[in-house]
PDB file of N, H, CA, C and O in Angstrom:
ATOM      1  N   UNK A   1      -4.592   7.836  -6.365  1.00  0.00           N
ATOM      2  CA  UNK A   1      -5.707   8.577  -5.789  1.00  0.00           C
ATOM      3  C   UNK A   1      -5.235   9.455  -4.641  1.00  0.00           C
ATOM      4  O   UNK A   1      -4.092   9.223  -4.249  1.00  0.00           O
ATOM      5  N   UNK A   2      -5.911  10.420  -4.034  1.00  0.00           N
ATOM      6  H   UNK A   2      -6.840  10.609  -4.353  1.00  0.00           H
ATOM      7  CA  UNK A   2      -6.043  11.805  -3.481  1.00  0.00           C
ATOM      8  C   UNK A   2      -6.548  11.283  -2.207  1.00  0.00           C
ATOM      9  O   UNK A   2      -7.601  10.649  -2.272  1.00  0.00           O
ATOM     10  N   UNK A   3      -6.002  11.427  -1.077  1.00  0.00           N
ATOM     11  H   UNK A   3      -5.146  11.942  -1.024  1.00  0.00           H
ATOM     12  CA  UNK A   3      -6.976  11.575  -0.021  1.00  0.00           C
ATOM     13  C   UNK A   3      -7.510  12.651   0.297  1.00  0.00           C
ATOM     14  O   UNK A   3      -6.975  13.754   0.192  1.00  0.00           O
ATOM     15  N   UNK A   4      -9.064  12.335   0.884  1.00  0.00           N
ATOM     16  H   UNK A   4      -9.498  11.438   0.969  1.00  0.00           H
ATOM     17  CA  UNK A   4     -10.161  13.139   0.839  1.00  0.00           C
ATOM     18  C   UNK A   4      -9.687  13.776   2.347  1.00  0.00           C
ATOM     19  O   UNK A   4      -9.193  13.299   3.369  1.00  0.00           O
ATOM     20  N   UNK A   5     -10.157  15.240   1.862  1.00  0.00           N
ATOM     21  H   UNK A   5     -10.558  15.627   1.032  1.00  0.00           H
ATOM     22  CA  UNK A   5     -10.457  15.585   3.371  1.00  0.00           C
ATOM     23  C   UNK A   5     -11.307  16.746   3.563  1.00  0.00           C
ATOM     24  O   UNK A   5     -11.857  17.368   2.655  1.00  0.00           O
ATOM     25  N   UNK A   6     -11.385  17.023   4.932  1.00  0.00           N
ATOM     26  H   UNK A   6     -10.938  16.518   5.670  1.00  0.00           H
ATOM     27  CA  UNK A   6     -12.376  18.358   4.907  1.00  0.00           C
ATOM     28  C   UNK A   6     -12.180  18.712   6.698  1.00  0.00           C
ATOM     29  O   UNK A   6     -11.405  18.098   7.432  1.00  0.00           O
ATOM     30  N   UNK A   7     -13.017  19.751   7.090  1.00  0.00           N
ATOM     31  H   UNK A   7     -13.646  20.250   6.494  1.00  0.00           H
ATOM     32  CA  UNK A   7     -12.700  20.350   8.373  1.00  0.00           C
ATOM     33  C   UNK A   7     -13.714  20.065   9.129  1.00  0.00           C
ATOM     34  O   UNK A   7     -14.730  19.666   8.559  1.00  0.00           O
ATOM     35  N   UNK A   8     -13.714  20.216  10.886  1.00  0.00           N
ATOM     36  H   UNK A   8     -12.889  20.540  11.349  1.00  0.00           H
ATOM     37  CA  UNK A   8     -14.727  19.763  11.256  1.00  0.00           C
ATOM     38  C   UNK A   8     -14.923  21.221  12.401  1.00  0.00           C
ATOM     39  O   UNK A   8     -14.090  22.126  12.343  1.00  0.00           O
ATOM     40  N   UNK A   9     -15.515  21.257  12.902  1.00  0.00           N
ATOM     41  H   UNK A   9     -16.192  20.522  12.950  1.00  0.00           H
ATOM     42  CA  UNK A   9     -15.526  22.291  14.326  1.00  0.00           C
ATOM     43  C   UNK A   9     -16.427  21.756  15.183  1.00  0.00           C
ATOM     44  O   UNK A   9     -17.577  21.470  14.850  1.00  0.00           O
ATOM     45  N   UNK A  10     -16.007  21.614  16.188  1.00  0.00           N
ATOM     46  H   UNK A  10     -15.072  21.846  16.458  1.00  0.00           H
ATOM     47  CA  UNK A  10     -17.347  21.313  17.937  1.00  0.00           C
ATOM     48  C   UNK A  10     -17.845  23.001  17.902  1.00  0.00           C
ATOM     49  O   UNK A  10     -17.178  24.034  17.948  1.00  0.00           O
ATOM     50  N   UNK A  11     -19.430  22.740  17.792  1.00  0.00           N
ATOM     51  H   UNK A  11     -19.972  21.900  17.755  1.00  0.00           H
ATOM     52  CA  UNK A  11     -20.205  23.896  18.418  1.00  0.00           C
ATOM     53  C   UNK A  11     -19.196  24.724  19.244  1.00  0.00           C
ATOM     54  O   UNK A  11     -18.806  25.661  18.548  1.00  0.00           O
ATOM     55  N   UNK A  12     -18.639  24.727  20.444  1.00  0.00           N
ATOM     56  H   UNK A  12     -18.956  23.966  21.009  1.00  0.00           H
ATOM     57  CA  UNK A  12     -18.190  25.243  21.289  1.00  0.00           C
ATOM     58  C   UNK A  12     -16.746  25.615  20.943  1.00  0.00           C
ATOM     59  O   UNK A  12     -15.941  25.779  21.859  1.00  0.00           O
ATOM     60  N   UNK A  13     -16.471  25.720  19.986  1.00  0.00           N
ATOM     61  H   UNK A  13     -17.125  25.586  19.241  1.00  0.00           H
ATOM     62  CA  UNK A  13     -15.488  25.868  19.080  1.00  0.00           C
ATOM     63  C   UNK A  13     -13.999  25.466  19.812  1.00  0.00           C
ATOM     64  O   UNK A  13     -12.946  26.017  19.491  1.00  0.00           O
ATOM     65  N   UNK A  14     -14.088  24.589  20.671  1.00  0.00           N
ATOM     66  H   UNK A  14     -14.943  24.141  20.932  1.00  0.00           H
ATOM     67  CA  UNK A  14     -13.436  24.390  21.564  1.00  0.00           C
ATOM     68  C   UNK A  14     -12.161  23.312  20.588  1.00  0.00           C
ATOM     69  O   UNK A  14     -11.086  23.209  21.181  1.00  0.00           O
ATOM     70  N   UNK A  15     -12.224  22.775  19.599  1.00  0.00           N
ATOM     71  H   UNK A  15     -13.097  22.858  19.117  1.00  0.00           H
ATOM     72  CA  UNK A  15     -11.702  21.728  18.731  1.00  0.00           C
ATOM     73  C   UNK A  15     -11.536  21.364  17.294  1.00  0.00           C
ATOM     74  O   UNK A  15     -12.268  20.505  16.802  1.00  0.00           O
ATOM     75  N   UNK A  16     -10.618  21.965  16.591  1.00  0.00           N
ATOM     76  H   UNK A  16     -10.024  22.663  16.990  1.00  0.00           H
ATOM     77  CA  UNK A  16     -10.801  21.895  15.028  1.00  0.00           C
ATOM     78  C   UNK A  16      -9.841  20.777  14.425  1.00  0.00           C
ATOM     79  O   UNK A  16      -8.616  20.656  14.427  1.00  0.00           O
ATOM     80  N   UNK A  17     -10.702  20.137  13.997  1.00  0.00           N
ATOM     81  H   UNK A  17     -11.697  20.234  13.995  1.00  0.00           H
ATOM     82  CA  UNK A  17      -9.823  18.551  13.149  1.00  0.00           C
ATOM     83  C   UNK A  17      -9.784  18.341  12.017  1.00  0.00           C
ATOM     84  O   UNK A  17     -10.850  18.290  11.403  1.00  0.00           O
ATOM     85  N   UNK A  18      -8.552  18.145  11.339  1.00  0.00           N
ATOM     86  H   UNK A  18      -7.686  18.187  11.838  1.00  0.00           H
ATOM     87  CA  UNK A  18      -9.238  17.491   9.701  1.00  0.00           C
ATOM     88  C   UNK A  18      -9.489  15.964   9.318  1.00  0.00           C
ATOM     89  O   UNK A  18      -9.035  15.030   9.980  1.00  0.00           O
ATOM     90  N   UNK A  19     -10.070  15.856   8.460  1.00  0.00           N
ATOM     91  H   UNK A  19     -10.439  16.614   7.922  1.00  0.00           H
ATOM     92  CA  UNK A  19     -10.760  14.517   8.368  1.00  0.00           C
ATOM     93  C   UNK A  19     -10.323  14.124   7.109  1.00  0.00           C
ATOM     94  O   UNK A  19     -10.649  14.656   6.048  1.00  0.00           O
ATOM     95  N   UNK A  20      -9.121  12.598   7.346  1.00  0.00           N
ATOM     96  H   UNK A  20      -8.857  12.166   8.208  1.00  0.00           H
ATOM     97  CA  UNK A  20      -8.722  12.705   6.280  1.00  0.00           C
ATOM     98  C   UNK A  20      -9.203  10.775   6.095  1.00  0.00           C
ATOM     99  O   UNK A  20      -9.311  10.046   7.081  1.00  0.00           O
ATOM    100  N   UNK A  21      -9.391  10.357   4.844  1.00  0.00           N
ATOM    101  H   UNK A  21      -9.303  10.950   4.044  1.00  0.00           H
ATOM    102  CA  UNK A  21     -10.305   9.370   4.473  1.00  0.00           C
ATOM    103  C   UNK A  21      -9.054   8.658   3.806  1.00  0.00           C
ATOM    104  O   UNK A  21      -8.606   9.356   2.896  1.00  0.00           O
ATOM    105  N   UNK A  22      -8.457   7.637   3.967  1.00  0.00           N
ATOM    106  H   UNK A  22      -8.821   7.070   4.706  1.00  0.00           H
ATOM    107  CA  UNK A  22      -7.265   6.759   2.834  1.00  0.00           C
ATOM    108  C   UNK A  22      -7.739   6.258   1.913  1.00  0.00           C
ATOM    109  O   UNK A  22      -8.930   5.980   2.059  1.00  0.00           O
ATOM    110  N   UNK A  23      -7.145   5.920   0.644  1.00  0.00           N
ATOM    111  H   UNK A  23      -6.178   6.145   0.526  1.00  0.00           H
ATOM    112  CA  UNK A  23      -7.487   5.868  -0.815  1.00  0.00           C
ATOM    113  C   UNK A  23      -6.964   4.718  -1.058  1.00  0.00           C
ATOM    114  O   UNK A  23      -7.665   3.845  -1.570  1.00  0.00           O
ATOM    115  N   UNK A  24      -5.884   4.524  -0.804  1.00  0.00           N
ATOM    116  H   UNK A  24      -5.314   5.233  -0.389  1.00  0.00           H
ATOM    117  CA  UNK A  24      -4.750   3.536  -1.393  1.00  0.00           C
ATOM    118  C   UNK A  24      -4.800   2.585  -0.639  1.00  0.00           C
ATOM    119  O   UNK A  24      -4.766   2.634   0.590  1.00  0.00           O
ATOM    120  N   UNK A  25      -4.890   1.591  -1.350  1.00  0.00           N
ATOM    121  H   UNK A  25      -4.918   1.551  -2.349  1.00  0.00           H
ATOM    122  CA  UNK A  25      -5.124   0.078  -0.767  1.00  0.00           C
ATOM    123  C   UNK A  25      -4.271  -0.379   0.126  1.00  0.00           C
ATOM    124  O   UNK A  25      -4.746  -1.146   0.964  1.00  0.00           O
ATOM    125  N   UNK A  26      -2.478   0.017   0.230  1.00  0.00           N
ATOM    126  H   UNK A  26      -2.092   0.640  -0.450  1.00  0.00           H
ATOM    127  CA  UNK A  26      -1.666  -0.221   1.178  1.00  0.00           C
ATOM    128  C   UNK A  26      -2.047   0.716   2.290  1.00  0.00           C
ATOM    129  O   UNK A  26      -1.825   0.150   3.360  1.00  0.00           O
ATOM    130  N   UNK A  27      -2.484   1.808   2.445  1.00  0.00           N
ATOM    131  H   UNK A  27      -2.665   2.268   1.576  1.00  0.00           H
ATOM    132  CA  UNK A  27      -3.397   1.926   3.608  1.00  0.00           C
ATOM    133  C   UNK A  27      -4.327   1.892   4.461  1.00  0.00           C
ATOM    134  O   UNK A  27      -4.446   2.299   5.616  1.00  0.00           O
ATOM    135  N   UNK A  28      -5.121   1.230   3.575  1.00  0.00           N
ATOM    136  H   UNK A  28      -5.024   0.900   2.636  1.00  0.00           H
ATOM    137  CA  UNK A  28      -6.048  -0.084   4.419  1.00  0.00           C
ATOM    138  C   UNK A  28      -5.266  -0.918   4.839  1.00  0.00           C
ATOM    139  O   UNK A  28      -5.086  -1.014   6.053  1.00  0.00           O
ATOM    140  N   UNK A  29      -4.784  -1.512   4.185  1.00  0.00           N
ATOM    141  H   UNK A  29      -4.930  -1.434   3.199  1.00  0.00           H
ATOM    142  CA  UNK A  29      -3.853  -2.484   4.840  1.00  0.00           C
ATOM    143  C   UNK A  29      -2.998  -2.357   5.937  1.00  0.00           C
ATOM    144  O   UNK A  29      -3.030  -3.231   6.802  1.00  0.00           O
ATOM    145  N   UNK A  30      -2.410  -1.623   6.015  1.00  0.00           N
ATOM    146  H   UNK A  30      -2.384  -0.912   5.312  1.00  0.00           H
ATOM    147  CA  UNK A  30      -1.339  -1.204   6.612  1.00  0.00           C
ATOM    148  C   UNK A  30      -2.521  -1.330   8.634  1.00  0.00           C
ATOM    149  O   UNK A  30      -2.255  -1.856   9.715  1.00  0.00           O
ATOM    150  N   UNK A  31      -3.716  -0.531   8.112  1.00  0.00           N
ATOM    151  H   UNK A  31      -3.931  -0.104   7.234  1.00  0.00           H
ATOM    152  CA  UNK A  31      -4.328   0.082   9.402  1.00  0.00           C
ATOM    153  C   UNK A  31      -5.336  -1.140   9.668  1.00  0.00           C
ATOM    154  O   UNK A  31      -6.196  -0.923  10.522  1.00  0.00           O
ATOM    155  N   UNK A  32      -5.339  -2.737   8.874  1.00  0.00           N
ATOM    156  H   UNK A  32      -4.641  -2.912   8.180  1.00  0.00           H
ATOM    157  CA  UNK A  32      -5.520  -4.281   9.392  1.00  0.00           C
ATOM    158  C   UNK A  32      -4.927  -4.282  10.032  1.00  0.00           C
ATOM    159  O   UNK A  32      -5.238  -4.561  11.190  1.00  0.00           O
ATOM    160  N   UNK A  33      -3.663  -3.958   9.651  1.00  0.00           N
ATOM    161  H   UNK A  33      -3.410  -3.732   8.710  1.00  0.00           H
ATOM    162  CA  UNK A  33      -2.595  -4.829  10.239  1.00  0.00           C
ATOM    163  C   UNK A  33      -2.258  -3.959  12.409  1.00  0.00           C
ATOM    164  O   UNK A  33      -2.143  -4.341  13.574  1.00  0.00           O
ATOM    165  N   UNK A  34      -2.262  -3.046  11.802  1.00  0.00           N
ATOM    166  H   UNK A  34      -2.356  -2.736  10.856  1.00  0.00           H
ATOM    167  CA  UNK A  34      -2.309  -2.599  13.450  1.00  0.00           C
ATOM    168  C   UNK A  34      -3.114  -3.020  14.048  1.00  0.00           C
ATOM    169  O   UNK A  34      -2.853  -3.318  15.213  1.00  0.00           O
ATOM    170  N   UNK A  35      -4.437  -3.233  13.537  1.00  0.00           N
ATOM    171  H   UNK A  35      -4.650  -2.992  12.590  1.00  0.00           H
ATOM    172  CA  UNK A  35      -5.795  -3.851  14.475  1.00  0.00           C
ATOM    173  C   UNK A  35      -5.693  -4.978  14.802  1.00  0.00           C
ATOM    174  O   UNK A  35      -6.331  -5.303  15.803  1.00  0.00           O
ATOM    175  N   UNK A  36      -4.946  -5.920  14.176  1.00  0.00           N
ATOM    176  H   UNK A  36      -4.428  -5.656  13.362  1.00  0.00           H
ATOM    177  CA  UNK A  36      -4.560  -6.965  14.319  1.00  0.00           C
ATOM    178  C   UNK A  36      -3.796  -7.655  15.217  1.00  0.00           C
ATOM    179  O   UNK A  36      -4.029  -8.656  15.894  1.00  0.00           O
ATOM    180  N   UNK A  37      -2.681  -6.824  15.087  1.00  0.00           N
ATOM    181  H   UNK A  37      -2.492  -6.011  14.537  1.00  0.00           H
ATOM    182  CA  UNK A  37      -1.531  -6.539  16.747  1.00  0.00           C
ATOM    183  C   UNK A  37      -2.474  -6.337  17.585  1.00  0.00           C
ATOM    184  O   UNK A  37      -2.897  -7.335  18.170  1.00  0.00           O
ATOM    185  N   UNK A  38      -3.037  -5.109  17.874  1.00  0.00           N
ATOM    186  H   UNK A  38      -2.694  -4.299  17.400  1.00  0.00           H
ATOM    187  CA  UNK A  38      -3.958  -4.958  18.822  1.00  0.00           C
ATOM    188  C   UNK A  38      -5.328  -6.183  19.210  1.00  0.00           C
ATOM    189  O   UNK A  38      -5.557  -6.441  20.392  1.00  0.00           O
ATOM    190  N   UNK A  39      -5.923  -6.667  18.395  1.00  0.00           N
ATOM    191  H   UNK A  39      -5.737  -6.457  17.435  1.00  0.00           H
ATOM    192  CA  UNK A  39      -7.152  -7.428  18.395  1.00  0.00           C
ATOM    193  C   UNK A  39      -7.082  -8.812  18.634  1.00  0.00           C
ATOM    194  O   UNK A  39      -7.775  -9.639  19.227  1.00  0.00           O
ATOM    195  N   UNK A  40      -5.917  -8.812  17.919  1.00  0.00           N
ATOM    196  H   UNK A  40      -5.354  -8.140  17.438  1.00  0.00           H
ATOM    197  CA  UNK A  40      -5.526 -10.496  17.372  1.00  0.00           C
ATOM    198  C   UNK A  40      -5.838 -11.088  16.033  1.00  0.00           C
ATOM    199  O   UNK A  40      -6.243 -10.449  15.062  1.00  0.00           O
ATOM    200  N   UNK A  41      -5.571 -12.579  16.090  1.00  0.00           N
ATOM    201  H   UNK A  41      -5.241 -13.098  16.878  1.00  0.00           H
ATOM    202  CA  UNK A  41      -6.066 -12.921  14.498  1.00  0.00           C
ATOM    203  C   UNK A  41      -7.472 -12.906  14.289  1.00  0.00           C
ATOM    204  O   UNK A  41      -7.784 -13.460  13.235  1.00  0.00           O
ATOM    205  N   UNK A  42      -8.639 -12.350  15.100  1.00  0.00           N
ATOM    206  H   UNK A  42      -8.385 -11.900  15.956  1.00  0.00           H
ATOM    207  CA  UNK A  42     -10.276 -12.263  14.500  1.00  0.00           C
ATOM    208  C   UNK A  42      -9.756 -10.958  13.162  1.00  0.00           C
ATOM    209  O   UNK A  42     -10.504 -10.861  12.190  1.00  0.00           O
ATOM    210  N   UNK A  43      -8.838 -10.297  13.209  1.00  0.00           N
ATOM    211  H   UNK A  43      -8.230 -10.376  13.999  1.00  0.00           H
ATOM    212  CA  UNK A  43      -8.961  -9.290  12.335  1.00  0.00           C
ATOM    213  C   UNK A  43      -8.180  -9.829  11.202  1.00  0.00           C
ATOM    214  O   UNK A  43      -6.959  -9.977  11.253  1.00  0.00           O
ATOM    215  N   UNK A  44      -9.093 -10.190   9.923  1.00  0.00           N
ATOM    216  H   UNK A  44     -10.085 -10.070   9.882  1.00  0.00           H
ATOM    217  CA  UNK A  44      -8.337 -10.561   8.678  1.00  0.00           C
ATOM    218  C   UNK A  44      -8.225  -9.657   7.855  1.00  0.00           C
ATOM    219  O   UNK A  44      -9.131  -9.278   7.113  1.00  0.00           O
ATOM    220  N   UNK A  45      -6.726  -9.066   7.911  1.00  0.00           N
ATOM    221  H   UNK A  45      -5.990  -9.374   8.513  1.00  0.00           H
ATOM    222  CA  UNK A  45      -6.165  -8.116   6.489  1.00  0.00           C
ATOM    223  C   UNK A  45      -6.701  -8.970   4.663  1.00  0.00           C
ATOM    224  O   UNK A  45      -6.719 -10.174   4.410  1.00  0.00           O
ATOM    225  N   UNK A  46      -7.008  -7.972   3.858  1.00  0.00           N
ATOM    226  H   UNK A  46      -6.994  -6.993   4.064  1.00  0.00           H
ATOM    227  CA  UNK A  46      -7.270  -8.314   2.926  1.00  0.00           C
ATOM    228  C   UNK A  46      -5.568  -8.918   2.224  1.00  0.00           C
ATOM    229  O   UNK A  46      -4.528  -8.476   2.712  1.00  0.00           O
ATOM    230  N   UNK A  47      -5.549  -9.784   1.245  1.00  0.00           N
ATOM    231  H   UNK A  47      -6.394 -10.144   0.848  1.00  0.00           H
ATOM    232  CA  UNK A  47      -4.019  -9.677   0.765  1.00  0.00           C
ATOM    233  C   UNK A  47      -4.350  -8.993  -0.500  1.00  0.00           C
ATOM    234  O   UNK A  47      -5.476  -8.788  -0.955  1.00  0.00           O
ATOM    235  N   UNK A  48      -2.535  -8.479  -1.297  1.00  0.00           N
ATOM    236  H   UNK A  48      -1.621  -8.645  -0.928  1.00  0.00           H
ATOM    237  CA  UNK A  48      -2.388  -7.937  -2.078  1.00  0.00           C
ATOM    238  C   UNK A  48      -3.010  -7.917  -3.110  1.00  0.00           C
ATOM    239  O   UNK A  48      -3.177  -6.906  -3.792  1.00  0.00           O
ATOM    240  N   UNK A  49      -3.634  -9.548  -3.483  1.00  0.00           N
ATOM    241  H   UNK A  49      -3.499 -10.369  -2.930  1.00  0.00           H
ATOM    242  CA  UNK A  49      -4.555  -9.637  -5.015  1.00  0.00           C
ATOM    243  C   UNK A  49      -5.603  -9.775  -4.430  1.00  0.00           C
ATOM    244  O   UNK A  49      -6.238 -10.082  -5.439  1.00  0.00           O
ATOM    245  N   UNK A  50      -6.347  -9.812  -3.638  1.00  0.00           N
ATOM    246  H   UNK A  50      -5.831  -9.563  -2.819  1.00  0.00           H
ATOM    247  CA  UNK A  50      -7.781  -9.716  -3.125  1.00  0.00           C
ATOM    248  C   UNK A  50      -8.466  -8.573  -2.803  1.00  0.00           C
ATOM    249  O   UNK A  50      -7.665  -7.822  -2.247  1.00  0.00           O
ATOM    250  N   UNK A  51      -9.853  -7.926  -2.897  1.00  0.00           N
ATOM    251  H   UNK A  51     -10.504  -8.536  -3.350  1.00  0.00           H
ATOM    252  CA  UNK A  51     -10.318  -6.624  -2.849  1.00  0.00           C
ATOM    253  C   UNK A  51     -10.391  -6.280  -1.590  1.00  0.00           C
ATOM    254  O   UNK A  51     -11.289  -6.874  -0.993  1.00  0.00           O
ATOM    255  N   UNK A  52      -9.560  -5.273  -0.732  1.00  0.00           N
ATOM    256  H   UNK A  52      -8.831  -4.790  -1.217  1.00  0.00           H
ATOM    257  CA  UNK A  52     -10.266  -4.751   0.344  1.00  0.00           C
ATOM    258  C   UNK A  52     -11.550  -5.045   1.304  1.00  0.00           C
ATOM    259  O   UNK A  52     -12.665  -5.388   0.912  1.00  0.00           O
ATOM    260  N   UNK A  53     -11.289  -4.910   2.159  1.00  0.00           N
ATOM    261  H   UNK A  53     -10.383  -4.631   2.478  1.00  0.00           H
ATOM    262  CA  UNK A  53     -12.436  -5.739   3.312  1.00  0.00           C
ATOM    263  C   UNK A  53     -13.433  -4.244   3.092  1.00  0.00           C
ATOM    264  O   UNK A  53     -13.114  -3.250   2.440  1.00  0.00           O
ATOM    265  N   UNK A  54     -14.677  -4.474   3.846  1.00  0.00           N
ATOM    266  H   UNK A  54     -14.936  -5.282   4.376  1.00  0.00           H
ATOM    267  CA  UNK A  54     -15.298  -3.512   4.206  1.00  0.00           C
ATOM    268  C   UNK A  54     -14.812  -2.422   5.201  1.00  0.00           C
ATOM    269  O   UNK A  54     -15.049  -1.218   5.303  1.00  0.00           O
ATOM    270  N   UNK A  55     -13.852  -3.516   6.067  1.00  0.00           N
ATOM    271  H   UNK A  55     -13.660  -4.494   5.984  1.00  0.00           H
ATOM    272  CA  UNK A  55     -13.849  -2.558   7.663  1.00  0.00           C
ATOM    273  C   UNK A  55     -12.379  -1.676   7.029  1.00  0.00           C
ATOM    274  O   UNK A  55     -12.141  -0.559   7.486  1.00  0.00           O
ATOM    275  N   UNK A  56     -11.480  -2.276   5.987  1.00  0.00           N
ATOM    276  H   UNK A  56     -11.674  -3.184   5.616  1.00  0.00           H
ATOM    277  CA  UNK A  56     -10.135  -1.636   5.367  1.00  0.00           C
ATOM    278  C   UNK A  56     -10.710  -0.454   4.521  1.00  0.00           C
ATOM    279  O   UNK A  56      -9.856   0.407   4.311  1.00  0.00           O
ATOM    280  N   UNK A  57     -11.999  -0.177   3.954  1.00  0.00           N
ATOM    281  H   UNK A  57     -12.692  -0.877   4.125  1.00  0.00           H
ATOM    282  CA  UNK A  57     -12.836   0.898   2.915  1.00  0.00           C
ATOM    283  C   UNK A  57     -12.658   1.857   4.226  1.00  0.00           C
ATOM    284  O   UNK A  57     -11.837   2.759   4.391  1.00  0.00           O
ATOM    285  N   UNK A  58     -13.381   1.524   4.850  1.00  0.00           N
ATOM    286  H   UNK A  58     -14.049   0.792   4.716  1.00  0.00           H
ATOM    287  CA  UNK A  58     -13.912   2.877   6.404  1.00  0.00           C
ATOM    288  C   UNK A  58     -12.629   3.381   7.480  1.00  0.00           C
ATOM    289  O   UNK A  58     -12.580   3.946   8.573  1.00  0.00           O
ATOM    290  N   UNK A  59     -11.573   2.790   6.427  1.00  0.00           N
ATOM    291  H   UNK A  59     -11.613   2.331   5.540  1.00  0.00           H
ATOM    292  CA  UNK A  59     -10.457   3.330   7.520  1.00  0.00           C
ATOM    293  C   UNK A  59     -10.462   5.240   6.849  1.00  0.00           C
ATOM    294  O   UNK A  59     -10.413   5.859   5.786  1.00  0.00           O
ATOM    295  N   UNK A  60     -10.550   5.465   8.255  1.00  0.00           N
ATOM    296  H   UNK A  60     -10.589   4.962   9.119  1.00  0.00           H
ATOM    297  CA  UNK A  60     -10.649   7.437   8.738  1.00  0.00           C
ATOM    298  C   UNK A  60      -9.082   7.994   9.442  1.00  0.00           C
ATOM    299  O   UNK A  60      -8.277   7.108   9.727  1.00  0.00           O
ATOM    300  N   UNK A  61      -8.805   9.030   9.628  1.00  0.00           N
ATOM    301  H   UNK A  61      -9.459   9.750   9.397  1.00  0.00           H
ATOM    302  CA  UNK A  61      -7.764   9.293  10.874  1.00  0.00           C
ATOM    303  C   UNK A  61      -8.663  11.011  11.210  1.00  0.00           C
ATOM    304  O   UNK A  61      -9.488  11.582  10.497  1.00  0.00           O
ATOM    305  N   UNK A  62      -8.190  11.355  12.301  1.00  0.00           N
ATOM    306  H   UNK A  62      -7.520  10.891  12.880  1.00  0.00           H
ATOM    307  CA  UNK A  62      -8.624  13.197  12.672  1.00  0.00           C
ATOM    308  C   UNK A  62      -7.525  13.163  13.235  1.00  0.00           C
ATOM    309  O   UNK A  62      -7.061  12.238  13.902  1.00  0.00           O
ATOM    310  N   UNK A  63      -6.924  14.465  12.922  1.00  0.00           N
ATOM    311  H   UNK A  63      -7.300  15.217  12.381  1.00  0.00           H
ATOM    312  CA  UNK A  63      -5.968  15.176  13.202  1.00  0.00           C
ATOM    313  C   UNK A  63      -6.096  16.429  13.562  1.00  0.00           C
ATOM    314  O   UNK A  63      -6.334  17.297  12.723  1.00  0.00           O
ATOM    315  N   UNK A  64      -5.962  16.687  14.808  1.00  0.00           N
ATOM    316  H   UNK A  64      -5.769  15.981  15.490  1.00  0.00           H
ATOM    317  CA  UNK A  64      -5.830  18.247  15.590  1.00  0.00           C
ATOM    318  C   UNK A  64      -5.755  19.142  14.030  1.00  0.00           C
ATOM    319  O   UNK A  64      -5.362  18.918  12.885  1.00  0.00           O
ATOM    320  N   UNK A  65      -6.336  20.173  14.729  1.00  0.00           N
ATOM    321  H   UNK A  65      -6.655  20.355  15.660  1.00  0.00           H
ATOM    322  CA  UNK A  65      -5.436  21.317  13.660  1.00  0.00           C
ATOM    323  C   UNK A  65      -5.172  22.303  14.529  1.00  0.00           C
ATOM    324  O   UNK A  65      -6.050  22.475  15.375  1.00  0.00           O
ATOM    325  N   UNK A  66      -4.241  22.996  14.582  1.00  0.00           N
ATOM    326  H   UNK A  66      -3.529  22.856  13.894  1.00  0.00           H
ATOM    327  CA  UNK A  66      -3.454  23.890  15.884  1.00  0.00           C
ATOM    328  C   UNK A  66      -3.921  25.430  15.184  1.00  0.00           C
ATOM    329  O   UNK A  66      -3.600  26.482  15.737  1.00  0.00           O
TER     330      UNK A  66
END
């Protein structure tokens, strides 16, 4: 699969980002696992044969666009 993306602009045109959405299940994962370091063990990564968490679906990133 494709990650999704699209453009954003602030009214004040002060800020343009793209919005990119992860597809692939090792990148949910991957972005548990940092929350995890950060959070501690309340944050449970899905494993490899089990379906994706809810909070691993809604992983986002924005990235400047120059």
């Amino acid at each position: 699969m494709r990650s999704l993306s699209c453009c954003a602009q602030r009214p004040d045109d002060s800020l343009l980002v793209e919005f990119s959405r992860f597809c692939q299940p090792t990148e949910f994962r991957g972005v548990s696992q940092l929350c995890r370091m950060k959070y501690g063990p309340c944050v449970k990564p899905s494993k490899p044969d089990e379906p994706v968490t809810e909070g691993e679906k809604a992983t986002f990133q924005l990235t400047p666009i120059a």
